[in-house]
C-alpha positions in Angstrom: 2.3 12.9 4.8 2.1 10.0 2.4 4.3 7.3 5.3 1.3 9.1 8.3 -1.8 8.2 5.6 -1.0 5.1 4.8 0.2 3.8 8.1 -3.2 4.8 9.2 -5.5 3.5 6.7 -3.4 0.3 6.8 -4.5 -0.1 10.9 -7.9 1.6 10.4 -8.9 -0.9 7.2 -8.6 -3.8 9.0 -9.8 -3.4 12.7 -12.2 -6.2 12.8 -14.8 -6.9 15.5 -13.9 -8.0 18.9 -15.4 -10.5 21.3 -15.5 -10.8 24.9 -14.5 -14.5 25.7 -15.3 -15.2 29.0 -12.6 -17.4 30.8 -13.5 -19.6 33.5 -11.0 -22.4 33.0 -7.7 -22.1 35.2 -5.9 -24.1 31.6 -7.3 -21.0 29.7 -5.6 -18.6 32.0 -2.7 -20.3 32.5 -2.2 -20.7 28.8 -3.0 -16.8 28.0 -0.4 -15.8 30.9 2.0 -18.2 29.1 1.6 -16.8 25.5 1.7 -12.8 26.8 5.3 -14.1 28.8 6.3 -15.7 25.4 5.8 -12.3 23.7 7.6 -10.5 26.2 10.6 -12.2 25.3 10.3 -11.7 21.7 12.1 -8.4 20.4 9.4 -5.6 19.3 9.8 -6.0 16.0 8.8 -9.5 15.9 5.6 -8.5 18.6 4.4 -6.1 16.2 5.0 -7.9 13.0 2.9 -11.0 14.7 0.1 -8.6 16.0 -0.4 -7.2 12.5 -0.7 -11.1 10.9 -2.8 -12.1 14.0 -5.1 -9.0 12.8 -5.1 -9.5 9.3 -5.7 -13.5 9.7 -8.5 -12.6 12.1 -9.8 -10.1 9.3 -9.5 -12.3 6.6 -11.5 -15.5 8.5 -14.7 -12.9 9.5 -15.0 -11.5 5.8 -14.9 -15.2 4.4 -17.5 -16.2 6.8 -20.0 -13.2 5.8 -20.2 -15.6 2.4 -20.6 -18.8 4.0 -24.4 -20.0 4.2 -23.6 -23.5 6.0 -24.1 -24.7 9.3 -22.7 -24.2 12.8 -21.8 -28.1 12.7 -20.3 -27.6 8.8 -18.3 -24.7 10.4 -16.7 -26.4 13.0 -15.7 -29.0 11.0 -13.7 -26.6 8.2 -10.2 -27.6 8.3 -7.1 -24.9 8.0 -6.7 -25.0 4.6 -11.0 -23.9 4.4 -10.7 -20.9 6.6 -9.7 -17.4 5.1 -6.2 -16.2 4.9 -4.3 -13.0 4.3 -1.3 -11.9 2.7 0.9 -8.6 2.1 3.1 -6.3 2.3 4.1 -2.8 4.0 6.7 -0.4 1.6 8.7 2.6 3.4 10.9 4.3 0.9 13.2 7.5 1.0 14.3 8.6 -2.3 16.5 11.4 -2.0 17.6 12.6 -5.5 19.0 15.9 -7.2 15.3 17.2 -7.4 14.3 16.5 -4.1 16.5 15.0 -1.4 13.3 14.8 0.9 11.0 12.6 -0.6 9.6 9.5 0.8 6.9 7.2 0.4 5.0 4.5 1.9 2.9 1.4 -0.3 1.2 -1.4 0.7 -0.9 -4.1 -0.6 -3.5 -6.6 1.4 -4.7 -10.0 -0.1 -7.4 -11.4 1.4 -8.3 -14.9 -0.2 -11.8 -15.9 0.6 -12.4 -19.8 -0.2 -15.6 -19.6 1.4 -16.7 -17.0 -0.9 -14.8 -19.0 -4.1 -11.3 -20.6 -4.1 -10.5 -18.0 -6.5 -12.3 -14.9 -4.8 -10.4 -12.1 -3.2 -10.5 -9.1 -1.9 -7.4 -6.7 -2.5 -6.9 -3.8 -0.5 -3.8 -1.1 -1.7 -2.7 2.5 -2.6 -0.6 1.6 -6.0 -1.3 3.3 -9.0 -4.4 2.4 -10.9 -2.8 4.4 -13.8 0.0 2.9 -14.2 1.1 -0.5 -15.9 4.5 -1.8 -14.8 7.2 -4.2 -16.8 8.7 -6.8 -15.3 11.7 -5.8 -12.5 10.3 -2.0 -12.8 10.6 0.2 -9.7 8.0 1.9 -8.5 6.7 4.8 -10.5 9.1 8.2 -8.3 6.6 10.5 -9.4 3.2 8.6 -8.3 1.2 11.0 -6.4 -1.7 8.8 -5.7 -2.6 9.0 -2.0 -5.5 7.3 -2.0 -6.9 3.9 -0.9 -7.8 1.3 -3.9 -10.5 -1.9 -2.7 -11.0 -4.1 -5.4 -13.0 -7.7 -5.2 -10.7 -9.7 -8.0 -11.9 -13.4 -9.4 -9.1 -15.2 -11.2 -9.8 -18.1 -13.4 -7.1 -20.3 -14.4 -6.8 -22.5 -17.3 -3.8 -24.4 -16.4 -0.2 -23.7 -16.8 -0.4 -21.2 -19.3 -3.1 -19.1 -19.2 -5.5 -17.1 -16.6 -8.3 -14.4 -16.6 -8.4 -11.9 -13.8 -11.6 -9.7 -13.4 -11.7 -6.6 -11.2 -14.4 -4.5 -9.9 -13.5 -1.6 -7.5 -12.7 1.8 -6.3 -9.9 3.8 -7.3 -9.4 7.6 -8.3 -12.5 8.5 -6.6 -14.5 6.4 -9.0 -15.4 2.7 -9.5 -13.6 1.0 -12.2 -14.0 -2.7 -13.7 -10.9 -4.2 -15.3 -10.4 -7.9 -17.3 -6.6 -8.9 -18.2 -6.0 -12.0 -20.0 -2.4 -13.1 -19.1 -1.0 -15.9 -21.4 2.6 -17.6 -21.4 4.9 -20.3 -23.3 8.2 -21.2 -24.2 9.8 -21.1 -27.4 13.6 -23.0 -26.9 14.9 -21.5 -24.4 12.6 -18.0 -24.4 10.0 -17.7 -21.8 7.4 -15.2 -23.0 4.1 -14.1 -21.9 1.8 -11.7 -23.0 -0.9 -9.5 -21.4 -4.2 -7.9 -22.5 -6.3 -5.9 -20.2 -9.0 -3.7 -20.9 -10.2 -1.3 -18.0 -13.4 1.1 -17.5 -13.0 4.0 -15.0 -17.2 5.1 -14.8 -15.7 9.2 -14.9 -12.6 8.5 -16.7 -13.6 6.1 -19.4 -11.7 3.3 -21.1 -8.0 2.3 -20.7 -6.8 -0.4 -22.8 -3.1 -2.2 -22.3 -1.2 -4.9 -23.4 2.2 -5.8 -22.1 4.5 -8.7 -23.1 7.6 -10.0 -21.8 10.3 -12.1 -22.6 13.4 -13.9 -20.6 15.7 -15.7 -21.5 17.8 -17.5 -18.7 22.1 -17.6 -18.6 23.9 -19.7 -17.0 23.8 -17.8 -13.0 21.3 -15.3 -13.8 18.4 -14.3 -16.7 17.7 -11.7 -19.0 14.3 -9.9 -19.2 12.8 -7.8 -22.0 9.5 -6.0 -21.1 7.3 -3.6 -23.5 4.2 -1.9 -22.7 1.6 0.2 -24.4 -1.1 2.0 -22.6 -4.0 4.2 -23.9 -5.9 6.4 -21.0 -8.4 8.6 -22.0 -8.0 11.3 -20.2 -4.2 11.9 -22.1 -3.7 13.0 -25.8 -1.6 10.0 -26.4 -0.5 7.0 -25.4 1.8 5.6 -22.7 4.9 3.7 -24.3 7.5 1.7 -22.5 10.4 -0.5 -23.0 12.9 -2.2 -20.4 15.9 -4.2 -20.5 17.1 -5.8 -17.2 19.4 -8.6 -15.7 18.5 -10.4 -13.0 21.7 -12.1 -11.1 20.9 -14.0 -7.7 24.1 -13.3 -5.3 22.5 -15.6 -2.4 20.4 -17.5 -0.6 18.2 -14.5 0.1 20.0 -11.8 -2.5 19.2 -10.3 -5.8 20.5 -7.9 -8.2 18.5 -6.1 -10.8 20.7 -4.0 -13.4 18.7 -2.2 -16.1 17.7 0.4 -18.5 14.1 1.8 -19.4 12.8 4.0 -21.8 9.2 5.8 -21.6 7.3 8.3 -23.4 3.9 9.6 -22.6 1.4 12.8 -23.5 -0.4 14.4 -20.8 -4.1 16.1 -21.4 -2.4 19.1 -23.3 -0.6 16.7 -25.6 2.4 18.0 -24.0 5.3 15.1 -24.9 7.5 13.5 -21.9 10.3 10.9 -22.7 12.1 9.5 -19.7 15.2 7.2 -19.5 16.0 5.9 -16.2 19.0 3.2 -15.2 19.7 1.6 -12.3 21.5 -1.3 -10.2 19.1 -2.8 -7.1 20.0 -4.9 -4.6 17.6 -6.9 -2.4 18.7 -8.4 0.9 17.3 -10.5 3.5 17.8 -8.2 6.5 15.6 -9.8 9.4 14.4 -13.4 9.8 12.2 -14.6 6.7 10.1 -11.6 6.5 11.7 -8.3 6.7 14.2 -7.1 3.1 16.1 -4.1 2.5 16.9 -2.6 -0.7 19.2 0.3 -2.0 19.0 1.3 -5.8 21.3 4.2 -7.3 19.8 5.3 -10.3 20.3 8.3 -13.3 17.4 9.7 -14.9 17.1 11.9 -18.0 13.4 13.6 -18.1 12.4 16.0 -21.0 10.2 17.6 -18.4 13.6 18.6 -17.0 15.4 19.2 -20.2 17.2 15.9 -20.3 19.8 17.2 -17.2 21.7 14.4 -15.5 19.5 13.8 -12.5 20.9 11.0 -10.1 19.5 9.7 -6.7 18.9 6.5 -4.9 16.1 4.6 -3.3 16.0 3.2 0.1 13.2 0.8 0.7 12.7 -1.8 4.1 9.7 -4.1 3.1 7.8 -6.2 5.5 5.7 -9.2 4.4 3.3 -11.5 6.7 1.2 -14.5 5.6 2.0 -17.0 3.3 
């Protein structure tokens, strides 16, 4: 149900309006006959994956020029780089595991960057999480039930290399939420760390402040990464606690592999305790031209919630990106 949902809101989102051009050029027609035998000869895949940037390129340029009070000659003057752009992904994942070999899932995420509007305005579109606050190299969360749709306007401010302010205001949960994260970073010797406050307000759920921090420190081939996380939501008794440990080894050109192990511990409403420790090994892959990767990740969990029985699976996810 979630893969039919989110396949569909994806395509519904971002229908844009449509104009009738009127061709009266024999150049124009000859050109149009030339691009649709051009795409003919192009395998499906790569028809459908062009259609969907077309669309969201298309998308992107009319919501950018709702905030544009120039003129018509201005306009036609805007180069490329001025016009709006779009960006994202499309998740499908099948994660059978002892629990439930029949689970699957589908995520996505839009980016539409509106220079018209602000170099650093955008307009984010997905269905992750608002809940949840991920470390660094985490999978997805496998019990995420969220099915809804998030839209948040976003404004990121930059203060060179090492430091930025992101502001949110959006929907999410069936309520509108503002959110400010402060994200700052350095380097001691050879350590990279950063750090990250963020302070949310859901208007029905109330506050939700986090902090996560991060530190790698890179090998000779590959890196190690240290994440921690703590998490306070209002709605639960207690907080959210979370602490990872993962090595990151690139095998090629266009491969990675993530070893790890993660701890968690969280109280729901009831005050009722959960600790979780999950390891796993994922590989990512280039599978089709520069845009399409495949990953596989057998994993163990141990869940209180399930009295700490040995529960194994594995994910299998095909990601598709388009724009830049």
């Amino acid at each position: 149900m979630k893969l039919i949902v989110a396949g569909i809101c994806l395509l519904s989102s971002f229908m844009t309006l449509s104009e009738e051009i009127p061709v009266g050029e024999a150049e124009i027609v000859l050109a149009e006959e030339q691009v649709v035998s051009v795409e003919e000869q192009l395998p499906t895949v790569d028809v459908l994956q062009s259609q969907l940037n077309t669309m969201m390129q298309d998308t992107a340029a009319w919501v950018d020029d709702i905030g544009y009070s120039g003129s018509d000659s201005d306009s036609d003057s805007d180069s490329d780089s001025d016009k709006g752009s779009a960006n994202g992904y499309l998740q499908l994942s099948w994660l059978p595991r002892t629990a439930d070999l029949g689970d699957v899932d589908a995520n996505f995420k839009v980016s539409l960057n509106l220079p018209k509007w602000d170099e650093r305005f955008a307009l984010v579109i997905d269905n992750i999480d608002e809940d949840e606050l991920l470390l660094d190299y985490e999978s997805k969360d496998l019990d995420n039930e969220q099915e809804g749709i998030n839209v948040a306007f976003q404004y990121i401010k930059r203060f060179g290399q090492e430091r930025q302010v992101k502001n949110r205001i959006g929907f999410s949960r069936s309520q509108v939420y503002l959110r400010s994260e402060m994200q700052f970073s350095w380097q001691v010797q050879h350590v990279d760390l950063s750090l990250q406050p963020r302070l949310a307000y859901f208007l029905e759920d109330g506050w939700e402040p986090s902090i996560k921090t991060v530190a790698a420190y890179p090998l000779e081939k590959s890196y190690l990464s240290l994440s921690a996380s703590w998490q306070k939501l209002q709605t639960e008794a207690n907080t959210r606690r979370k602490i990872g440990f993962y090595h990151i080894k690139p095998t090629g050109k266009n491969q990675l592999l993530v070893s790890g192990v993660q701890y968690s511990k969280s109280n729901d409403a009831d005050d009722i305790p959960n600790e979780n420790y999950y390891i796993s090994i994922r590989y990512r892959n280039l599978l089709y031209k520069s845009w399409m990767y495949f990953e596989v990740e057998p994993f163990t969990e141990f869940n209180q919630s399930n009295d700490f029985k040995t529960e194994v699976g594995i994910i299998f996810s095909l990601i598709s990106y388009y724009g830049n």
